[in-house]
C-alpha positions, 0 to 999 in steps of 0.5 A, a space after each residue: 500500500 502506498 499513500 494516496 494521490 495527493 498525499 505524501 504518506 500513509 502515516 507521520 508520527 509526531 512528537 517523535 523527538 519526545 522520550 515516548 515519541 523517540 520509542 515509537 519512532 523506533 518500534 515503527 522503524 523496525 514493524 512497519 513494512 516499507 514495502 506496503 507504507 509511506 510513513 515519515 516523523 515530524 516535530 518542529 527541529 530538523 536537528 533532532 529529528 535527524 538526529 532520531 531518523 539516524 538512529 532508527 535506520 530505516 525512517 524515509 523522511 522528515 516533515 518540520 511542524 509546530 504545534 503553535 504554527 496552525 499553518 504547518 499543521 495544515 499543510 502536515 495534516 494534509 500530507 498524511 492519510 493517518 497522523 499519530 502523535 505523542 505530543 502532550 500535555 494535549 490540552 495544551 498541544 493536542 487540539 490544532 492538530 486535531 483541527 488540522 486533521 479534521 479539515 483534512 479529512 486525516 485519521 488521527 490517534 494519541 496516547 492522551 488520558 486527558 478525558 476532559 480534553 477528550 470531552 471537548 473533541 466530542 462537542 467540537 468534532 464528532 458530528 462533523 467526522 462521524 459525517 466525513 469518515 475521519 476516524 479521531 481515536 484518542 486514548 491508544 496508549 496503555 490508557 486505554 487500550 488493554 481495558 477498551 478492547 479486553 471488555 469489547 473481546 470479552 462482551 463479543 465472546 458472550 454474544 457469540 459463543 454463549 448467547 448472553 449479554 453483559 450485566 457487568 463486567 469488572 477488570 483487575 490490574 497488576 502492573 509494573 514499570 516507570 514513569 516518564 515525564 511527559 505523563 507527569 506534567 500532563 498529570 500536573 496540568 490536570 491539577 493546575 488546569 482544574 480538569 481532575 475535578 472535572 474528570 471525576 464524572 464517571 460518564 463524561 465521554 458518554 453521548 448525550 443521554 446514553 446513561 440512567 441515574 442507577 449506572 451513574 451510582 453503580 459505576 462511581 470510582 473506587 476510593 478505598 481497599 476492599 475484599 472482592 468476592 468474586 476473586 477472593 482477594 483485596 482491591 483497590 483504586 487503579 490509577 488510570 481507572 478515571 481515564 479506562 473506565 470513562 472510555 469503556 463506558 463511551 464504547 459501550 454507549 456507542 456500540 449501543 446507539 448501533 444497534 449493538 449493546 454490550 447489554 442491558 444496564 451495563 455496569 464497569 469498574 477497574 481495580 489494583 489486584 493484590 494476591 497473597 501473602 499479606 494481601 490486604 497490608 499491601 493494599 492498604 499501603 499501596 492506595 495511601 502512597 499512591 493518594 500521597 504521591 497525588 497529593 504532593 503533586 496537586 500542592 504547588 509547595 509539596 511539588 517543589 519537593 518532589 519535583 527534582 526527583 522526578 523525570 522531566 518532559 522527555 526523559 523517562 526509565 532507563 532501559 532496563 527498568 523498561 524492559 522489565 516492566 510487565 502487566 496483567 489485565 483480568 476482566 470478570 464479565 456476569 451475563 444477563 443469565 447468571 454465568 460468568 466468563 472471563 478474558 486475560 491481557 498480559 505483556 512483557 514491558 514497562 506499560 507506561 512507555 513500552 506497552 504504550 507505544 506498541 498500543 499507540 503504533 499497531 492502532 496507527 498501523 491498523 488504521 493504515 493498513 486494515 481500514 477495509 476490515 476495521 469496525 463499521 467499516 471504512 466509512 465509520 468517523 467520529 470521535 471514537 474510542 480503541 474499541 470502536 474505531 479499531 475492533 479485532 483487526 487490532 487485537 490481531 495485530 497486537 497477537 502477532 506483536 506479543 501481546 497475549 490476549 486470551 477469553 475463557 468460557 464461563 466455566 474457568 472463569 474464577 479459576 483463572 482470576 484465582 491463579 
């Protein structure tokens, strides 16, 4: 495949001279086919992005823009068939690309989990590219492809080999790895911006009307460590719930405007998972140290504190601590009828950065390569979600990449989550 007439390339990562960007620059220099695709890096210094071209080898081109030059990201936009970017914080950085994209009719996708950003695209933007066919998928890092596409598998699975519809579902998460700087200071503009309040609304990225006062209750976030029932173990307040949950609660909203409802009165929630020994102390200590490292972050006095032990925007853990990351994702679904089915996402490398990027480029690989197989088929547009936008043909992908994503039957289903 090659680009289209009157486009350069089938794909341009931007942001490619950021510590994730360069990470992505790199997984698509040694993944893509550049038999089958035009693809280039862009960014606003020539200098560094030569200097990443030189280092991946096999980058055929450069493009120059400015996320503050609305000029150039016309003219990038339009050069492109599908645009992914690294490039945040996005409330600050995110929204001209996006315009640029939507007026070019280019398909875009990022890492962002900003859901009160993502909120605005939906007001300003999805009627228009749901009209045009340009698909706009936030949200295709590690925040929020593993739960978005694990809960859409596993709720298929239901509806095809059993017959049921989901009532509710639940994904528990172990994880290890690093940060890196750029999440740190888009989670920082959260605080300063006032968006992390605004983000508490459970259902902020559903469409207007999709959702009834009992699922707003059921579906609040987790505050405090509990004893879960279903698996046997202590649980407690996952990270990233307050962005995955958000934007497994849109795809559910969505595929339900389609004709195609995960199930009567559906019902999500994310959770830490901690096994035995000392299953509850570690529950206990984990959720106060996390609440504590917020807490510095959102006072302004305390981040000056903490703030020279930290990673700044474009560095990030060394090598070695990436390559030792790993993470797990078991979701528990209960159908309609009272039976039980489960689906398990795991993969080796730190989720923040390693995961992340292979999230982020075999989403932008599927959108440029797969777009006759992807859901709703080529002419679904809009703001969407990982789920909606890029289905089955991602979830092969990420098979053929290492990602092992397995769905079991109903009868197994507390076996596995107790392993």
């Amino acid at each position: 495949m090659t680009a289209v007439p009157g486009r350069n390339y089938d794909l341009v990562l931007l942001g490619a001279t950021g510590f994730v960007g360069r990470l992505a620059a790199s997984y698509l220099a040694h993944h893509a086919d550049t038999g089958r695709l035009a693809w280039a890096i862009a960014g606003r210094d020539r200098n560094k992005l030569e200097a990443v071209r030189a280092k991946c080898g096999s980058i055929p081109d450069v493009v120059l823009a400015d996320t503050r030059d609305p000029a150039s990201l016309d003219r990038l936009a339009a050069s492109a068939r599908v645009l992914a970017t690294t490039a945040g914080p996005f409330d600050l950085y995110g929204g001209p690309v996006v315009d640029a994209c939507v007026r070019a009719r280019t398909h875009y996708l990022d890492i962002t989990g900003e859901t009160v950003w993502v909120k605005g695209l939906i007001d300003r933007y999805h009627e228009r590219a749901a009209a045009e066919g340009t698909r706009i998928v936030p949200c295709c890092g590690f925040d929020s492809v593993p739960s978005d596409l694990g809960s859409f598998l596993l709720v298929r699975h239901l509806q095809e080999k059993l017959h049921a519809r989901c009532l509710w579902m639940k994904a528990y998460f172990k994880a290890y790895g690093g940060w890196n700087g750029g999440t740190l200071a888009s989670k920082i503009h959260n605080f300063d911006s006032g968006q992390s309040e605004r983000s508490r609304d459970s259902h902020i990225l559903d469409p207007a009307g999709a959702i009834s006062g009992k699922l707003i209750e059921r579906d609040q976030d987790v505050r405090g460590v509990l004893l879960d029932s279903d698996i046997g173990t202590w649980v407690g307040p996952f990270f990233m719930a307050p962005t995955n949950t958000r934007v497994v609660r849109r795809s559910a909203a969505l595929y339900a405007e389609w004709g195609s409802a995960y199930g009567p009165d559906f019902a999500y929630q994310e959770f830490l998972r901690y096994d035995a020994p000392l299953a509850r102390i570690k529950a206990v200590g984990v959720t106060a140290i996390l609440a504590m490292f917020d807490r510095a972050l959102e006072t302004p006095a305390l981040r000056r504190l903490v703030m020279p032990l930290l990673p700044k925007p474009g560095q990030g853990p060394s090598a070695s601590t990436m390559e030792k990351g790993w993470f797990t994702c078991e979701l528990l679904a209960r159908t309609d009828d009272g039976r039980l089915a489960h689906a398990r996402l795991r993969d080796r490398g730190d989720p923040a950065n390693r995961v992340t990027v292979k999230c982020l480029c075999e989403s932008a690989l599927t959108v440029a390569i797969d777009v006759d197989a992807l859901p709703g088929g080529p002419a679904r547009g809009g703001v969407l979600t990982p789920a909606t936008a890029l289905g089955e043909p991602l979830a092969a992908r990420l098979r053929k990449a290492g990602m092992q994503i397995e769905i079991g039957d109903a009868a197994d289903a507390t076996a596995h989550l107790a392993e």
